[in-house]
Phi, psi and omega in degrees: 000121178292141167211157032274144170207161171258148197223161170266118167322291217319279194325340178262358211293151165210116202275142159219143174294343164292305161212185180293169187249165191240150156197147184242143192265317197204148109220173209209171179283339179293309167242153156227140189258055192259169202217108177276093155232161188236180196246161171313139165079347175281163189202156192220099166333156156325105170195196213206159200237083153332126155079009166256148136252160202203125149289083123321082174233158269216113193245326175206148167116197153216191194148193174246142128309172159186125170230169173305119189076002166187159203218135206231143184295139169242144162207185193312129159094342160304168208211112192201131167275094178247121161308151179326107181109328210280090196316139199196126159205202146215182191238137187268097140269020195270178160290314197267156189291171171224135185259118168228125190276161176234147176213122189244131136285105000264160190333112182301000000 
């Protein structure tokens, strides 16, 4: 993808029926741009970025966060920060499929 350009996630999302799907929109050694979605009942485990921080925000759906000890309701348009160590993932507990874009710093 050539940029600067403006993109819809939604419109980029690529769904499997198996897990969740990935998909990157922009990186850099700086950044990375990514785009999760998931189907109902999928989930992207508990797990933690040494020396990243990473943005979640919530482009359709609803669903949990999961942090460590604890899981925070999410829906279109939240938002959530997990800094560098911080286990983090997330669960489509909704009915409807969910788009959460991810954004890390700096780039794995």
């Amino acid at each position: 993808m050539d940029h600067p350009q403006v993109v819809n996630p939604a419109e980029r999302a690529e769904f499997r029926p198996d897990k969740m799907g990935k998909t990157t929109l922009f990186e850099s050694p700086r950044l990375l741009v990514g785009l999760n979605a998931f189907e109902p009942g999928q989930a992207h485990a508990l797990h933690a970025h040494a020396g990243m921080d990473k943005v979640y925000h919530v482009v359709q759906g609803e669903g949990h966060f999961l942090l460590e000890g604890r899981e925070l309701p999410m829906k279109t348009g939240d938002l959530l920060v997990a800094p560098d160590g911080i286990p983090h993932g997330v669960r489509n507990s909704g009915h409807a499929r969910l788009i959460v874009l991810a954004i890390l710093a700096p780039a794995p």
